[in-house]
N, C-alpha and C positions, 0 to 999 in steps of 0.2 A: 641146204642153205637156210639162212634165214633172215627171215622176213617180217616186219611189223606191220600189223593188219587190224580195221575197227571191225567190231563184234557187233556192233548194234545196226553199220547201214549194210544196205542190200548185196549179198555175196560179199562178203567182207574181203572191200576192197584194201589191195597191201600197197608197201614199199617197201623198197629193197633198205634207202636210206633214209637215218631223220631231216633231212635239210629242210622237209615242212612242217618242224616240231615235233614234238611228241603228244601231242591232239592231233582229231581226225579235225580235216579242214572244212569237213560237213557238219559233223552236228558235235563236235569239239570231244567227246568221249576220247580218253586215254588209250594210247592204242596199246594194242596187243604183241605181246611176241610172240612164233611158232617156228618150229624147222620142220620145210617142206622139199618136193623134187621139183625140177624144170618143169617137169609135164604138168605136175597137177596144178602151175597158175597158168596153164594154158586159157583164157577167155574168161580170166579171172579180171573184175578192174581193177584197174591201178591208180591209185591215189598222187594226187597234185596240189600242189599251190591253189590251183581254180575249182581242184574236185575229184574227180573221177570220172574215166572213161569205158567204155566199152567199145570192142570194135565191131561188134555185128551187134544188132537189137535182138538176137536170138539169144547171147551172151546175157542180156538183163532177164530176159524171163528166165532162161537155166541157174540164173544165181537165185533170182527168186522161189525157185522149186527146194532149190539146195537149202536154202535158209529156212524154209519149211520144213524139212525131213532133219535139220540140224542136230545135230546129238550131241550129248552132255559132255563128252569128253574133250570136246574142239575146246573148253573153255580151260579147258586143264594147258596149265603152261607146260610145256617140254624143250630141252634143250637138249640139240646131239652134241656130246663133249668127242674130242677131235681125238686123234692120237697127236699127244707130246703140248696140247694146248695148254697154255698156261692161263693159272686163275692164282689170282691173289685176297688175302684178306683186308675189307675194306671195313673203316669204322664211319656210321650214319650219323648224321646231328637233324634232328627235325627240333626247331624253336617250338616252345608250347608256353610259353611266358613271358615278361621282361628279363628273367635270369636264370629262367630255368628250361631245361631240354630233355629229349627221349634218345636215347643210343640205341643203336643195332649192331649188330658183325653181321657182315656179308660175305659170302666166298661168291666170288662174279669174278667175269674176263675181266680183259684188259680193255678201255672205253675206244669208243670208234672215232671216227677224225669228226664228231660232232659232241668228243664228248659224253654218251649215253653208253653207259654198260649195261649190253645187252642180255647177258647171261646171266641167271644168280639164281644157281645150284640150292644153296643155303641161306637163309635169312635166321638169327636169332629174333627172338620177341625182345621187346623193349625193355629199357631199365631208364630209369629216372634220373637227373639232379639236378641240383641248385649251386648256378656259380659257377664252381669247380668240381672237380671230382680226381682222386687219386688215382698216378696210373696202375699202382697197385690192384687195386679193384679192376681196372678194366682187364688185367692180368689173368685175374679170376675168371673171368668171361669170356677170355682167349683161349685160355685151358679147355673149359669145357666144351669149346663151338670144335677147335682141332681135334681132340677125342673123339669129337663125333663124325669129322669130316676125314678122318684116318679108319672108323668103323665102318663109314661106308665104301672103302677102296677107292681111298685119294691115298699118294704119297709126298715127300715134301720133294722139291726140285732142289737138287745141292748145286746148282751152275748160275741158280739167281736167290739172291736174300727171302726167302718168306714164300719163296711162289710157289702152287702146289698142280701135279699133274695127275688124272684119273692112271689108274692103273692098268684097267681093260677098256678102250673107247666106248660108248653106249648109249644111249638116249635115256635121259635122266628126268623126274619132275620135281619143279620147285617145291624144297618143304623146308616149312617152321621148326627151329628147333627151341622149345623151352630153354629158360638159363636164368641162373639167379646170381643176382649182386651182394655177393657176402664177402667178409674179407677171410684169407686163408692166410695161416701164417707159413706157410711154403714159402710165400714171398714177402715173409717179413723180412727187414736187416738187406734187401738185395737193393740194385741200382734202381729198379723200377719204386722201391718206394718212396726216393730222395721227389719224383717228380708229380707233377698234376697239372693237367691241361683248366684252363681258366678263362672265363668271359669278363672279358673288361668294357662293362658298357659304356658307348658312348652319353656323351652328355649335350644336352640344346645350351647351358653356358658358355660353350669353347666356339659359339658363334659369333662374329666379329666383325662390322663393318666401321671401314676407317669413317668415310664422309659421306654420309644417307644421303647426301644432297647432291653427289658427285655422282654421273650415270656409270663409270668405268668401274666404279667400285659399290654400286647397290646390289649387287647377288644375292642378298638375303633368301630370298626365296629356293636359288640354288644350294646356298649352305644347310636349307632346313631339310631340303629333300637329300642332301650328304647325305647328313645325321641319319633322318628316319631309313634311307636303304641300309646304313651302317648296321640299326636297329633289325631289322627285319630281313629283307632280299638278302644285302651283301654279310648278314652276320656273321660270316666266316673270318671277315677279316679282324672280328674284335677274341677270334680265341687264341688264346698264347697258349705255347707251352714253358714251364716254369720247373724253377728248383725249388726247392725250401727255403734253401739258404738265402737267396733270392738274386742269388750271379745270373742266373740262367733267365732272358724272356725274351722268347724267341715268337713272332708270329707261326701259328702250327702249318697253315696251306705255301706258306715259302719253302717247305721241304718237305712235305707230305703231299702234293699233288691235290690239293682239294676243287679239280674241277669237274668232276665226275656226277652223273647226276645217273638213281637209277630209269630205266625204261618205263617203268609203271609204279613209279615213285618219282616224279620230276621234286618235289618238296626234300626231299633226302637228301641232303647234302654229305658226299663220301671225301674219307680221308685213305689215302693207305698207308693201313696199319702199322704192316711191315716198316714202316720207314720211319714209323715214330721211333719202334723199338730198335731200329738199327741205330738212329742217333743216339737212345739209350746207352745201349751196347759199346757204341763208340767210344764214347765220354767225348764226344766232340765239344763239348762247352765247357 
């Protein structure tokens, strides 16, 4: 099963779910994921809203011996991939600007009823842009992360769009894959190159109070903190996807699922992928 647990307090106390964030409620460290047995969180504590508990005081000294003799490996993330579990490819937006962002492809489950995908098999390294960016190019990037994710014994699921199944169950460790942003003309002249996902920022102008003088309609201070979450927190909702031509502008998390956030990445805001490119594919617009 699995579990998320903080590394840094004593016998690293878990939870089974995030419902107390994704920080430890003690000393705020990002917690960890691991897959473990029944038995071995026997007298393990367990993480709260209030804290952590132990149920014998013999429990806190055995976790403190434990955390002493600790070895290197607990820190290494592992995931046991299920039989028949499905994992999809997600695309990450971290804000690093006023208009500019870092992308990822992620191969991770599907998010849990809080939200946080706990699993991610795969992570690319980042790539850069400003504004927009063609989905050509991320095409390129897709290319490479699946080749990689087909060399290590994944296959594609043909019963759902885009999702992909291990081949032999196993326990697996999270690893980085290099990947560069170049354009390849493979996919020149295709559907993917009519489109580009794009950041429309908001603007502190389109603030607006009728009568400052009037208490029902003084917000201001609500409308500045709109704007600034639009800017930063909520930036999701100012990316569009777009055509060329300029028929097409569609907000991207209205049909890409953008509420996914990862486990030890809470700042990563994930889209899936798959769904951009099935609208592609469709010609729904």
């Amino acid at each position: 099963m699995d579990v998320y647990y903080c590394e840094k307090c004593p016998g690293r106390p878990y939870t089974k779910k995030l419902s107390i964030g994704s920080n430890c409620p003690i000393c705020g460290t990002l917690l960890r994921c691991e897959d473990v047995t029944e038995e071995s969180l026997e007298g393990r504590p367990v993480l709260s809203k209030k804290g952590f508990d132990f149920s014998f005081a013999t429990d806190l000294i055995s976790s403190l011996r434990k955390k002493e003799t600790k070895k290197d490996g607990h820190s290494k993330c592992l995931f046991n991939i299920l039989d028949e579990e499905k994992y999809v490819l997600y695309l990450g937006f971290k804000k690093t600007g006023k208009v500019s962002f870092t992308c990822f492809f992620i191969l991770g489950s599907e998010p849990d009823e809080n939200g946080i995908v706990g699993k991610t098999p795969f992570v690319s390294s980042g790539f850069s842009f400003d504004e927009r960016i063609e989905v050509s190019m991320l095409e390129e990037v897709r290319d490479q992360m699946e080749k990689f994710i087909y060399s290590k014994g994944w296959r594609k699921d043909t019963s759902v769009y885009h999702a992909f199944l291990k081949n032999k169950p196993e326990v697996v460790e999270k690893t980085y894959l290099d990947v560069t942003l170049q354009y390849n003309d493979e996919f020149e002249n295709t559907m993917a190159d009519r489109y580009f996902i794009q950041y429309v920022n908001s603007s502190y102008g389109s603030i607006g109070i009728k009568n400052p003088f009037k208490k029902s309609e003084t917000g201001i201070l609500d409308e500045v903190k709109k704007v600034y979450d639009l800017k930063n927190d909520n930036f999701m909702r100012n990316l569009f996807f777009r055509s060329k031509n300029g028929e097409v502008m569609e907000e991207v998390n209205s049909f890409a699922d953008a509420a996914a956030l990862l486990f030890d990445d809470p700042y990563l805001n994930l889209l899936r992928y798959d769904k951009i490119m099935k609208e592609v594919a469709m010609e729904r617009f």
